[in-house]
C-alpha positions as CSV (number, residue, x, y, z in Angstrom):
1,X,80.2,102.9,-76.0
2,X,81.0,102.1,-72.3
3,X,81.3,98.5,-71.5
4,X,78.9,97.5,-68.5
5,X,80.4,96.9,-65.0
6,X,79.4,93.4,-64.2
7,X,79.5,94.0,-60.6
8,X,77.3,96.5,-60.8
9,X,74.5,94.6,-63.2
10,X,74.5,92.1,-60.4
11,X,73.6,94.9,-58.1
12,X,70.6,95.7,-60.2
13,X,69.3,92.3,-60.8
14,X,69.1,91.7,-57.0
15,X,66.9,94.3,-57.0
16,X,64.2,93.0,-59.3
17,X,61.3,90.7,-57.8
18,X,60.8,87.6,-58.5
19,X,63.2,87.0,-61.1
20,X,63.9,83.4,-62.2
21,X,67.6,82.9,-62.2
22,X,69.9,80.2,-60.5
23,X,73.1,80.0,-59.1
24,X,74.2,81.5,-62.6
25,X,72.2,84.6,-62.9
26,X,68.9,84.4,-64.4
27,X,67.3,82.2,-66.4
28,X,64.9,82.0,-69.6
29,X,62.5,79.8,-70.8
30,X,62.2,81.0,-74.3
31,X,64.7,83.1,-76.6
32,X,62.3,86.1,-77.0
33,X,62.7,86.4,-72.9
34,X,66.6,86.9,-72.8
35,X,66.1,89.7,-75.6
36,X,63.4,91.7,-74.2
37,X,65.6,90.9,-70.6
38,X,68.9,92.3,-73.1
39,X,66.5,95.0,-74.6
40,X,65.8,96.4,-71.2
41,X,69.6,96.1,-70.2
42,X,70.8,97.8,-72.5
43,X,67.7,100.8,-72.8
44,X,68.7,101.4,-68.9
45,X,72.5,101.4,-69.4
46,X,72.2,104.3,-72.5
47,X,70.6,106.2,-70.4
48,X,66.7,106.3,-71.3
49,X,65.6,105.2,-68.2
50,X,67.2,104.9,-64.7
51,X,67.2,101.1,-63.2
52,X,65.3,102.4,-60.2
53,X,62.2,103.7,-63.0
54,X,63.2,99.8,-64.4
55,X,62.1,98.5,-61.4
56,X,59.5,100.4,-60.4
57,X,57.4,99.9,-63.5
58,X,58.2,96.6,-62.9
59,X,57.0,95.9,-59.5
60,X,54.1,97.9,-60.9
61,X,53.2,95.4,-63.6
62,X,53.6,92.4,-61.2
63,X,51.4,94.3,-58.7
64,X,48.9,94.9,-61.7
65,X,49.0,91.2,-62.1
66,X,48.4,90.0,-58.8
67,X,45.5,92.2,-58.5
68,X,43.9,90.7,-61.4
69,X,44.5,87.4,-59.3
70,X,46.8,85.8,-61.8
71,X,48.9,83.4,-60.8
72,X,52.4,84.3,-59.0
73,X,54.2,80.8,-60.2
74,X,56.7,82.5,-62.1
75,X,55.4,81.3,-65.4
76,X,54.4,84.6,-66.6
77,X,56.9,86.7,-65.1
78,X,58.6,88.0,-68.7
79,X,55.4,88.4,-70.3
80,X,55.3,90.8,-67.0
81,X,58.7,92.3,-67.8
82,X,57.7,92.6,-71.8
83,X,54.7,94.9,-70.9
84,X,56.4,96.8,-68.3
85,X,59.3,97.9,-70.9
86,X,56.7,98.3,-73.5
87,X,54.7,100.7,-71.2
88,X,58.0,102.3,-70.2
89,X,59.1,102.6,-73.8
90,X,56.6,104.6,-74.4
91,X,56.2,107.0,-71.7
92,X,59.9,108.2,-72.7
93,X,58.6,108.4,-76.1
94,X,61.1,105.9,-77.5
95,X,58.2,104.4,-79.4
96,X,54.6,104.5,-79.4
97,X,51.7,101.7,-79.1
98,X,50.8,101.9,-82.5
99,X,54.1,101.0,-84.1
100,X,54.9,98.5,-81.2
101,X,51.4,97.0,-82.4
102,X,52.5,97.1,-85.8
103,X,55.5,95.3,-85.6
104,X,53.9,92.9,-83.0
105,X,51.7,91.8,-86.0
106,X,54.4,92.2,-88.7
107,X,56.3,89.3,-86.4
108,X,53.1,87.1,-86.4
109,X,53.0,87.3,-89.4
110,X,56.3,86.4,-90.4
111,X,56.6,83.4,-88.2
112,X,52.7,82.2,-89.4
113,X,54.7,81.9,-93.2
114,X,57.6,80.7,-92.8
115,X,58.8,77.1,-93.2
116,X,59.0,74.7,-90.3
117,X,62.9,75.0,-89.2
118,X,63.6,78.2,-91.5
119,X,64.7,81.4,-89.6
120,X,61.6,84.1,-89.6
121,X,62.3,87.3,-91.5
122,X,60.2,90.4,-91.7
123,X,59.3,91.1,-94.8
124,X,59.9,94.4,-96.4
125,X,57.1,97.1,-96.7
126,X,57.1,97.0,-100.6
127,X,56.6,93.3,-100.6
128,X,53.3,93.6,-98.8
């Protein structure tokens, strides 16, 4: 495993619009923002996709959303980024909507039954 060039990550992120960041790079809200953010990272730097097809699915999706006339505050931009690498996952066939679906509502699940201030854990498939 190669480890990433920093000075060239920077070079990426300036290419994506609109991402929220300060003078320290970019920022998240939520926790479940900095992993899809890591997720598509790391998917780009093994090789499945190309930064540029990054981008351009994302610039897609935020085009998508301005022509539905959703707001452009910023407040949605990693639900943005979180359907543009699910699209993108799928296209190269890394997964499929189905399963992404399936553990979407596995997740739900999980965090819908588990105690206030306990970590969430999927549950197995033989203990459905």
């Amino acid at each position: 495993m190669r480890t990433p060039d920093l000075h060239s990550d920077s070079e990426r992120l300036a290419f994506l619009p609109s991402m929220p960041r300060d003078e320290g790079g970019p920022v998240f809200a939520e926790p479940w923002q900095a992993q899809a953010f890591a997720l598509a990272v790391r998917l780009s730097a093994q090789g499945h996709f190309t930064w540029k097809e990054w981008a351009a699915a994302l610039a897609e999706e935020l085009k998508s959303a301005a022509d539905r006339s959703e707001p452009d505050d910023g407040s949605r931009y990693y639900d943005h980024w979180l359907a543009a690498l699910e699209r993108l996952v799928a296209a190269k066939a890394l997964s499929n909507p189905a399963e992404m679906l399936a553990r979407k509502e596995a997740w739900a699940d999980a965090y819908r039954h588990t105690p206030h201030g306990k970590p969430v854990a999927l549950r197995k498939v033989s203990e459905k």
